[in-house]
C-alpha positions in Angstrom: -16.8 -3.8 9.5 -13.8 -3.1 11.5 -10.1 -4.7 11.4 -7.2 -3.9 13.2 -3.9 -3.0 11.4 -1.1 -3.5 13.8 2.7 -2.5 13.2 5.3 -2.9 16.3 4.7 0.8 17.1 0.8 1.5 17.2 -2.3 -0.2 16.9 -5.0 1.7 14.1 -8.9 0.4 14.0 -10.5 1.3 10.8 -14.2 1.5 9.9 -15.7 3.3 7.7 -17.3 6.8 8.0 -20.2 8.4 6.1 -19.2 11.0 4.0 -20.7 13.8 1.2 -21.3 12.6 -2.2 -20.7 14.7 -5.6 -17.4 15.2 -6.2 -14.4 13.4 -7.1 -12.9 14.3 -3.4 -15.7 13.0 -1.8 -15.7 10.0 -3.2 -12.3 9.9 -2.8 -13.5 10.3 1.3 -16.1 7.8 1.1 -12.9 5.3 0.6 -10.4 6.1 2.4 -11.2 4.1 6.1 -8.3 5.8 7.7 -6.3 9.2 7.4 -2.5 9.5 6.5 -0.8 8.4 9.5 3.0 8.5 10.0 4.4 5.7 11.8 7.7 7.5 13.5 9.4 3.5 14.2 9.4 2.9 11.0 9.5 6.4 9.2 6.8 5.1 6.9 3.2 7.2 6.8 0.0 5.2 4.9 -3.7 5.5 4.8 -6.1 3.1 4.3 -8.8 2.8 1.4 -11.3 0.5 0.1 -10.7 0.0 -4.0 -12.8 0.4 -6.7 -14.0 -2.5 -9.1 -11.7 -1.4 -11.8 -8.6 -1.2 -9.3 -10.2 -4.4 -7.2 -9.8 -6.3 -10.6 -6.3 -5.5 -11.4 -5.1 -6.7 -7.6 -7.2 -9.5 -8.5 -5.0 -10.0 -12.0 -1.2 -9.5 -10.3 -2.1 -10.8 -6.8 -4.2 -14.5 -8.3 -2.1 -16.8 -6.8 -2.7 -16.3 -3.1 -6.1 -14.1 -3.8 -8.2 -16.5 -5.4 -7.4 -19.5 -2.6 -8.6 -16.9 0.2 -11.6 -15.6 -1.7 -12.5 -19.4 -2.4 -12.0 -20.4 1.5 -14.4 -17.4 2.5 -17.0 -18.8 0.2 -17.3 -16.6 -2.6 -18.0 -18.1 -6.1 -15.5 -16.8 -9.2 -18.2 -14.7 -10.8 -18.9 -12.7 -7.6 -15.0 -11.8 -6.9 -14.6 -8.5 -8.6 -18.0 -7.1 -6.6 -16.6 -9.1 -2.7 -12.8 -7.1 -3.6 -14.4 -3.9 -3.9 -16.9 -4.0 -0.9 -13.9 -6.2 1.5 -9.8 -5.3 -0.6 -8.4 -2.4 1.3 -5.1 -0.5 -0.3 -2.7 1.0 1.9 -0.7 3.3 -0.1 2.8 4.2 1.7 5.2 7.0 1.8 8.6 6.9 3.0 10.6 10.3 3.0 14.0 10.4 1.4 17.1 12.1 3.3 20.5 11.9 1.3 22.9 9.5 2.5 24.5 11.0 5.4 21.0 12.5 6.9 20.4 8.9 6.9 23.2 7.5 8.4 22.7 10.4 10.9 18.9 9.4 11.8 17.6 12.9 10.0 14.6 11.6 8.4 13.1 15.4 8.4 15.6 16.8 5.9 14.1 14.2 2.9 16.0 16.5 0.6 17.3 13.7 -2.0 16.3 13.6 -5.9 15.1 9.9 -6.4 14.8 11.0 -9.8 18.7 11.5 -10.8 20.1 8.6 -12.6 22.8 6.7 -12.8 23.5 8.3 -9.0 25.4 6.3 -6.5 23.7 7.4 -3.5 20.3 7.4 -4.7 21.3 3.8 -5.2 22.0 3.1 -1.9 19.1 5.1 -0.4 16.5 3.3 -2.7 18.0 -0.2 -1.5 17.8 0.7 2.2 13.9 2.4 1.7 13.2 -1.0 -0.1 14.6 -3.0 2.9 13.0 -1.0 5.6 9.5 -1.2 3.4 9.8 -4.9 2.8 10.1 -5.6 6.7 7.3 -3.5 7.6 5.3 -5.3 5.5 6.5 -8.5 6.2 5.6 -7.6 9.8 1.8 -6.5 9.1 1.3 -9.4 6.6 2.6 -11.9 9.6 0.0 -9.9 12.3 -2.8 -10.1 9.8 -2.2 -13.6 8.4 -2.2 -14.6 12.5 -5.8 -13.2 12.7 -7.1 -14.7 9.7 -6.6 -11.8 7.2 -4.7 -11.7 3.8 -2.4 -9.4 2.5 0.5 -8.7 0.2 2.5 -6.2 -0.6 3.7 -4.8 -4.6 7.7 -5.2 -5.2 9.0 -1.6 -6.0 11.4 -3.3 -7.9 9.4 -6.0 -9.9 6.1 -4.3 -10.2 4.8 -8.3 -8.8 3.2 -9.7 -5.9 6.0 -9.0 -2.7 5.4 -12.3 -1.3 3.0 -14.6 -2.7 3.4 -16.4 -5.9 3.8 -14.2 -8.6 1.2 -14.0 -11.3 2.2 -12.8 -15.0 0.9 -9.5 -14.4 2.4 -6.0 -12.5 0.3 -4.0 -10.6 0.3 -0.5 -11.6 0.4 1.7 -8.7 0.6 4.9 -10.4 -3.0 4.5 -11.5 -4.2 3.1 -7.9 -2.7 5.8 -6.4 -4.4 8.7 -8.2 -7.5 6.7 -7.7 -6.8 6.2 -4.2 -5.7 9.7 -3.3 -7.9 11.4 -5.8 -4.8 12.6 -7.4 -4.7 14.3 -11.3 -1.0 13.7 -11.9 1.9 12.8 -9.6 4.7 15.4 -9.1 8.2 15.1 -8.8 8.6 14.5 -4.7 11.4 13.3 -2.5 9.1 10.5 -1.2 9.2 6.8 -2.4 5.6 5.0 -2.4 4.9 1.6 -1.9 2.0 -0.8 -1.4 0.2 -3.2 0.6 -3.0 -4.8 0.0 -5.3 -6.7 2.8 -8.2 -8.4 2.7 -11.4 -8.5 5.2 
């Protein structure tokens, strides 16, 4: 089944591919719909990948509010939701680089040289806040494309570890664990990127 993903830069189509079976990295393939792709507009670069049921059922926990509603108006019965979000949820793990402040300020996204690890750190402050900004309006805009076509989606607060714009439900969504499921990943290293989420529904 195909759906179009839209940001104001470029227009993806994603369907899915037959892949090898056997191995952790191929089922990681037989996920992912869509390759990383690096969106230059918005200096944010995502892929696209169906979710387990395990990972399907904790979206389901942290993104109730507004999930259940849509999954009741497409006609799926309570019991069956965990099995529908695993064949129809897509995750779209993002990645924005990191320059220091003045690379920044100076458009040099390429550099990405800053530790987002140090702490307390003024500029890593300041550089987290304006990541966060330009993550929540790209989102914003892909959940206002998608909601126009009849699709849901949502994004996870860096910040709050809850649902970015739907009600929040009593539960955080761990995206360290959906992201080494995602991305086939054993452990996350120390990077100068910061990773976000969105979530969509077919």
């Amino acid at each position: 089944r195909n759906m179009a993903l839209c940001s104001p830069s470029e227009t993806m189509t994603l369907c899915g591919r037959e892949k090898p079976r056997g191995t952790i990295k191929a089922t990681k393939a037989l996920r992912q719909l869509a390759a990383e792709e690096y969106d230059l507009n918005w200096k944010i670069q995502y892929s696209v990948h169906r979710v387990s049921p395990a990972i399907a059922g904790d979206m389901l926990a942290a993104f109730r509010n507004e999930l259940e509603p849509a999954l009741r108006k497409l006609g799926v019965k309570p019991s069956e939701d965990r099995t529908y979000l695993s064949e129809h949820l897509l995750g779209v793990p993002t990645w924005q680089p990191a320059p220091n402040w003045s690379q920044m300020l100076d458009g040099d996204w390429k550099s990405a040289t800053l530790d987002l690890s140090l702490y307390p750190n003024m500029e890593v402050n300041k550089v987290r806040k304006m990541l966060y900004l330009k993550f929540k309006a790209w989102a914003s805009t892909v959940r206002g494309i998608l909601a126009s076509r009849g699709y849901w989606a949502d994004a996870a607060c860096p910040i709050t570890g809850y649902c970015m714009f739907g009600p929040p439900t009593s539960t955080t969504y761990n995206e360290l664990e959906s992201l080494t499921h995602m991305l086939g990943f054993q452990y996350i290293p120390v990077i100068h990127i910061v990773l976000h989420y969105i979530i969509i529904i077919l």
